[in-house]
C-alpha positions, 0 to 999 in steps of 0.5 A: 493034754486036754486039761493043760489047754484048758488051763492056760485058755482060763489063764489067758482070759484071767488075764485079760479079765485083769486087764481090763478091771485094772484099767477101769479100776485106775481110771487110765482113759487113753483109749477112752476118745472114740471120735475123730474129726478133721479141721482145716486149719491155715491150709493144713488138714489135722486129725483131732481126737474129739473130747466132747463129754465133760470126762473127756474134756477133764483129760485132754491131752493130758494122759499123752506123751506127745502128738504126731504132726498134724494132729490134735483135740477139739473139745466142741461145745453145745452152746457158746461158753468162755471155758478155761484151760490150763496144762495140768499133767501135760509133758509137752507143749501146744497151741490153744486155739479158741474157735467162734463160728469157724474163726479162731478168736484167742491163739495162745502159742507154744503153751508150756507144761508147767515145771515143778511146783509151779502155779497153773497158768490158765487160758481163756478165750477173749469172747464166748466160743464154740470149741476149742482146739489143742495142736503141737507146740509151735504148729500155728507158728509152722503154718503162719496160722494167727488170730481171724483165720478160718477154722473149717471142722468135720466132725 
C-alpha cells in the first residue's frame, strides 16, 4: 500500500512537472499578466490587466476569447510614443482608447477581429500618448465615453 502511494504522488507531480513545461515550451501566456489596474472611465470603473512588458504588450488581449463587462487592458508607456496597434488573433471586438496625460486623444470604437485572409488593419494614436487602453466592443458607445474625456488610472 506504501509503495502504491508512492507511485501515484510521483505521478502526480510528473504530471504537474508536464504541465508546466508544456506551458512554457508552447508559449501559452494566459496567466502571464500579473498586474491590475483601475481606470475610471466615463464614470465607470473598469478592472484593466496591466501589459507593461514588450511580451505582454506582443500578446494583448489576443490569447482571450472574451472580456467580462468592465474590464480590459492598459499597455502603459514610459515616455510618450505613437505606438501601433492592430487586432491579430483577436476573437472579439474592442474599443481602443489612446490616453495622453489622462484624456483620451484617438477613440476607435468597436474594432473588429479581422476575417479570413483579410490585411491587418492598424490603429494609431493622432498624438504622442502615455498608454493605451483595450475595452469591449461597444463599451465606449454604452457609457457615451468619446474623445476629451477624462481617463483616471491606479495602477
Amino acid at each position: 500500500m506504501k509503495n502504491l502511494l508512492i507511485i501515484v504522488g510521483l505521478l502526480i507531480l510528473l504530471a504537474i512537472a508536464f504541465f508546466f513545461t508544456q506551458n512554457a515550451l508552447t508559449g501559452n501566456t494566459l496567466n502571464i499578466f500579473s498586474k491590475s489596474a483601475k481606470a475610471l472611465i466615463g464614470g465607470q470603473t473598469f478592472t484593466l490587466m496591466v501589459a507593461d512588458t514588450e511580451r505582454e504588450k506582443g500578446i494583448g488581449l489576443s490569447e482571450k476569447k472574451s472580456l467580462a463587462k468592465n474590464s480590459g487592458m492598459i499597455f502603459p508607456y514610459d515616455k510618450k510614443t505613437t505606438p501601433t496597434f492592430w487586432m491579430r488573433n483577436m476573437d472579439f471586438p474592442i474599443d481602443i482608447l489612446f490616453v495622453s496625460d489622462g484624456k483620451i486623444v484617438t477613440l476607435y470604437k468597436n474594432v473588429k477581429p479581422p476575417t479570413g485572409n483579410q490585411n491587418l488593419e492598424l490603429y494609431r494614436p493622432k498624438v504622442p500618448i502615455d498608454s493605451v487602453i483595450e475595452i469591449g466592443g461597444g463599451v465606449s458607445d454604452q457609457y457615451k465615453v468619446k474623445e476629451g474625456d477624462s481617463v483616471q488610472v491606479t495602477l
